[in-house]
BARO-888525 format. One record per residue (C-alpha): residue number from 1; residue in three letters; x, z, y. Coordinates in pm, 1 decimal. Example, Ala and Ser with C-alpha at 12.3 -4.5 7.8 and 13.67 -1.06 7.14 Angstrom:
residues 2
> 1,ALA,1230.0,780.0,-450.0
> 2,SER,1367.0,714.0,-106.0
END
This chain:
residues 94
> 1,UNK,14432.0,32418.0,9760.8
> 2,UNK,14321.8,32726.2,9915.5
> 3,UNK,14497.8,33009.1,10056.4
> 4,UNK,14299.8,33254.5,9890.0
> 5,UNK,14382.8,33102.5,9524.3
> 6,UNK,14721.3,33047.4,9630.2
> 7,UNK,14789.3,33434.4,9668.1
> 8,UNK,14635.2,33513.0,9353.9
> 9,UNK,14821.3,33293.8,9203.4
> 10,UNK,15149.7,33412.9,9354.2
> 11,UNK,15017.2,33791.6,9324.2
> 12,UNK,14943.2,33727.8,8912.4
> 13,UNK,15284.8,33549.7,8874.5
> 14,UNK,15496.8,33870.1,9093.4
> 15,UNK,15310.8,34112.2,8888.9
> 16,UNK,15278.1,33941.2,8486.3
> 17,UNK,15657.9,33882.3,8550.5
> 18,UNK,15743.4,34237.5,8668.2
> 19,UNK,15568.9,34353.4,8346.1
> 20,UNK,15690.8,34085.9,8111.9
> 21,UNK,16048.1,34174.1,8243.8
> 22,UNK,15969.8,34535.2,8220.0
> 23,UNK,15838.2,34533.5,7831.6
> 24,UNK,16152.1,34317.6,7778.8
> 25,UNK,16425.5,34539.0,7897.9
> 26,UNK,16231.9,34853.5,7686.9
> 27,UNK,16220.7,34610.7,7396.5
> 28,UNK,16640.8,34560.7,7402.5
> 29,UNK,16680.1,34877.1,7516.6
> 30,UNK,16523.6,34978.7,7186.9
> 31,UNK,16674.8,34730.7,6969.4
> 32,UNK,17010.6,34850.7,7132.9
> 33,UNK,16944.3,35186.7,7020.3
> 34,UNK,16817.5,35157.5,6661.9
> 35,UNK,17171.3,34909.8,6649.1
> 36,UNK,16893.0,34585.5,6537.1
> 37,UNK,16923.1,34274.2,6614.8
> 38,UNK,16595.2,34142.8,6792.0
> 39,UNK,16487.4,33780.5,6861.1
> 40,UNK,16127.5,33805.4,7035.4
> 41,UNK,16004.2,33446.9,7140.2
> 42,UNK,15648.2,33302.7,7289.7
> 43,UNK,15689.5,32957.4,7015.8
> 44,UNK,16026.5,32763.3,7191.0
> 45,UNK,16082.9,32983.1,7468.2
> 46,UNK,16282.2,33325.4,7411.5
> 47,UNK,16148.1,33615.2,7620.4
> 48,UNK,16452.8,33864.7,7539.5
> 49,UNK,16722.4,33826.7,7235.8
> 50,UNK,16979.0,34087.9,7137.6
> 51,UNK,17280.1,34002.7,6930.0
> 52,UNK,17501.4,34193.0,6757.1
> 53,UNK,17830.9,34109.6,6609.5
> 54,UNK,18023.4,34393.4,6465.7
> 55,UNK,18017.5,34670.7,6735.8
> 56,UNK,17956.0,34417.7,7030.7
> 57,UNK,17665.3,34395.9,7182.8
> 58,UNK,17454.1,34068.6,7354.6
> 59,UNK,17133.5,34086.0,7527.2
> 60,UNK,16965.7,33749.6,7676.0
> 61,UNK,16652.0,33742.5,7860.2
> 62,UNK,16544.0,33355.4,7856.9
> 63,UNK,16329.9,33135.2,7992.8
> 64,UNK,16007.2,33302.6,7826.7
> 65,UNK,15996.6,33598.9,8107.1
> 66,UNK,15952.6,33274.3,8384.7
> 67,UNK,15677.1,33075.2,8191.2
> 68,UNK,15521.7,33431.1,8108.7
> 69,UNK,15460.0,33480.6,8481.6
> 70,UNK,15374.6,33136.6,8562.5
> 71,UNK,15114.7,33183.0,8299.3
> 72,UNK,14982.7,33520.6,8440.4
> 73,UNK,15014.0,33346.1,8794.3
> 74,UNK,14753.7,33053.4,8683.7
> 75,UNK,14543.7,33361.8,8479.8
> 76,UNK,14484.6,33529.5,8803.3
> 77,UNK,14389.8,33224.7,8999.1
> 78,UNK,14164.4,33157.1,8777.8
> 79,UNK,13950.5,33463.7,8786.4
> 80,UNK,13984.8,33482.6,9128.1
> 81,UNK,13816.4,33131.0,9151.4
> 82,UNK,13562.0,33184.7,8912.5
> 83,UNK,13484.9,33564.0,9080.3
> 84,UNK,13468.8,33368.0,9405.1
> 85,UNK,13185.1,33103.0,9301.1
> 86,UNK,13012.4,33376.4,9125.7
> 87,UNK,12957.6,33591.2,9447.9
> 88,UNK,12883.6,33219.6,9647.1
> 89,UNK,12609.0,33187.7,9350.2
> 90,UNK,12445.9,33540.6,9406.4
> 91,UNK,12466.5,33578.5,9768.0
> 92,UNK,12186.1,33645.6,9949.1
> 93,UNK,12035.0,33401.5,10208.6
> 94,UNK,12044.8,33513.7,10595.0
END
């Protein structure tokens, strides 16, 4: 694997899970203001869940926020491979 694909793929995972974790917290925050109870999932894997139980309070954020950036992380690698073999393609000749 290449070095080059190897940093997009790190720099897409850093960044998707910085903003997965980001619209997580604002989505408890939220729930823990209205007083809801929110469950927000991606199919098996929970992304943030906030409980409540008469004036207590849980917030979990799961396993959902890690496969979120792993997903961004293989996104970004991606692109940058395909945007790589399309400037390769349309290079000029010396």
């Amino acid at each position: 694997m290449r070095p080059r694909f190897v940093r997009a793929f790190v720099l897409g995972a850093v960044a998707s899970g910085l903003l997965a974790y980001a619209l997580a917290a604002t989505v408890a925050v939220l729930a823990q203001s209205g007083g809801r109870a929110v469950d927000v999932r991606l199919g098996p894997l929970v992304l943030v869940a906030v409980q409540r139980a008469g004036t207590a309070t849980a917030t979990t954020f799961g396993s959902g926020l890690l496969a979120a950036a792993v997903l961004g992380g293989v996104v970004n690698a991606l692109v940058a491979a395909l945007l790589a073999r399309r400037l390769r393609r349309h290079r000029p000749m010396p």
